[in-house]
N, C-alpha and C positions, 0 to 999 in steps of 0.2 A: 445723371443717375436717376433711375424709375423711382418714385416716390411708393411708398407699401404702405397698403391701407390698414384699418385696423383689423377687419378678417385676416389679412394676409401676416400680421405679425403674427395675432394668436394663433394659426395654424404653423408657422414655423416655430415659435415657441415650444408648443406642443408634436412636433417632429423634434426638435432637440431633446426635449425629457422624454422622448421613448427612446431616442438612439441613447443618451445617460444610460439610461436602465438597461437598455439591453448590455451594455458592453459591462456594468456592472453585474447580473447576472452571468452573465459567462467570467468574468473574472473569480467569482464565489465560487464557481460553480467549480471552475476548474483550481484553484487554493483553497481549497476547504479544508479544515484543520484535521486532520487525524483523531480519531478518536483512543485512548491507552487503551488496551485491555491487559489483562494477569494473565499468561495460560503455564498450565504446568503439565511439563511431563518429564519423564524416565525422572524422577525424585527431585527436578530443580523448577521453579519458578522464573519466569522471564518476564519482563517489563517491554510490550508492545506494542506498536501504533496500527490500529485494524484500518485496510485498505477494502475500501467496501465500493466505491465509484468505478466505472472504465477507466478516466483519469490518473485515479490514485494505482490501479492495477497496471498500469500502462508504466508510470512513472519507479512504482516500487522504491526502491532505495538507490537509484542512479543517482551517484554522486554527493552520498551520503560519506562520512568518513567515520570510522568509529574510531570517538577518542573520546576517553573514560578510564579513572585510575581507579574507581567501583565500578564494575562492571555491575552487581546486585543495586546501585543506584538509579543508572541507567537506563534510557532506552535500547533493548538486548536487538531488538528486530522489527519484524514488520509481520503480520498475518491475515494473507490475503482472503474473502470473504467471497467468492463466487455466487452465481446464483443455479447453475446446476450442480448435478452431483456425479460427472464425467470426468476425461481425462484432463488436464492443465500442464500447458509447456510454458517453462522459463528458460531465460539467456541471461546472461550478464553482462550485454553489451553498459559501458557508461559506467561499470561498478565497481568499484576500483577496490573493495575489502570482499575477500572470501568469506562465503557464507555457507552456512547448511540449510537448504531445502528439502523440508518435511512435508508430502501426501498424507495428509486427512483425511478421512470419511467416516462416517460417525460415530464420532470421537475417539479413532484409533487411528495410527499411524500406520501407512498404507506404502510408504517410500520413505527413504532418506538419498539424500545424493550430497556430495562435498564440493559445492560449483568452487569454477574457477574464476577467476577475476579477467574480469574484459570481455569470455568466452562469449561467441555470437553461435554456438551448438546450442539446438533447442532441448532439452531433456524433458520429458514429458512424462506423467502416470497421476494415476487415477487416484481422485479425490477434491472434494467441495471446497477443502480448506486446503492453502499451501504456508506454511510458517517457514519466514528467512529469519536467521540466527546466523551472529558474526560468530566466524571458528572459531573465534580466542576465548569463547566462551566455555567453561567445563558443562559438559552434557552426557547423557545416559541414554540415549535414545535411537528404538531401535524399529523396527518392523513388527506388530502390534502390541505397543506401547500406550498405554491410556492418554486421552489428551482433554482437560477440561479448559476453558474458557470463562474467566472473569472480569466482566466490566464492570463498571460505577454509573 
């Protein structure tokens, strides 16, 4: 066995603690916590995790279940956070609870759609924000409906 000199450890050493870090950056990067926010519209309030990353918009609520005996305690849905202010298509491949997907754009409601569960049909339309809401939820909301947004 080749014997390693003392350059040759510290440069493997130091190749180890970058490969660490890389892989823990991409691990953060890709589990990064949800941030809540409050958005309210058509007269109810919803407790929501904003998806702001390609990742977290990618992932969405696949494989999420909604189980909640308050639903007003709850986390209600998910509100995705784009960076233009264009069209946006979702599916439900992986999603196994029916939701309502709401188009936003500035700060009105732009679409409503009642996706199905599983569905791999893209439904698309226009707007910066898209708000997922499990159906069992009571809601009022309609095609321009005010929508405000509150974090902490």
């Amino acid at each position: 066995m080749p014997k390693i000199d003392e350059n040759q450890r510290m440069l493997l050493l130091m190749g180890l603690g970058v490969l660490v870090l890389l892989i823990l950056l991409v691990y953060v990067n890709y589990n990064s916590p949800h941030i809540p926010a409050l958005v309210t519209v058509g007269g109810y309030n919803y407790y929501v995790l904003l998806a702001t990353t390609p990742q977290q918009w990618q992932h969405g609520l696949m494989d999420y279940r909604f189980s909640c005996s308050k639903p007003s305690m709850c986390v209600n849905g998910m509100l995705f956070l784009f960076n233009g202010k264009g069209s946006e298509c979702f599916w439900m491949k992986d999603t196994p609870e029916p939701l309502t997907q709401t188009w936003i754009a500035n700060g009105t409601v732009t679409n409503v759609y009642n996706a199905i569960p599983e569905s791999t049909t893209n439904v698309c339309a226009y707007g910066g924000e898209v708000l997922e809401l499990y159906q069992n939820l009571p809601r009022n909301i309609s095609v321009g409906s005010p929508v405000t947004v509150t974090t902490s």
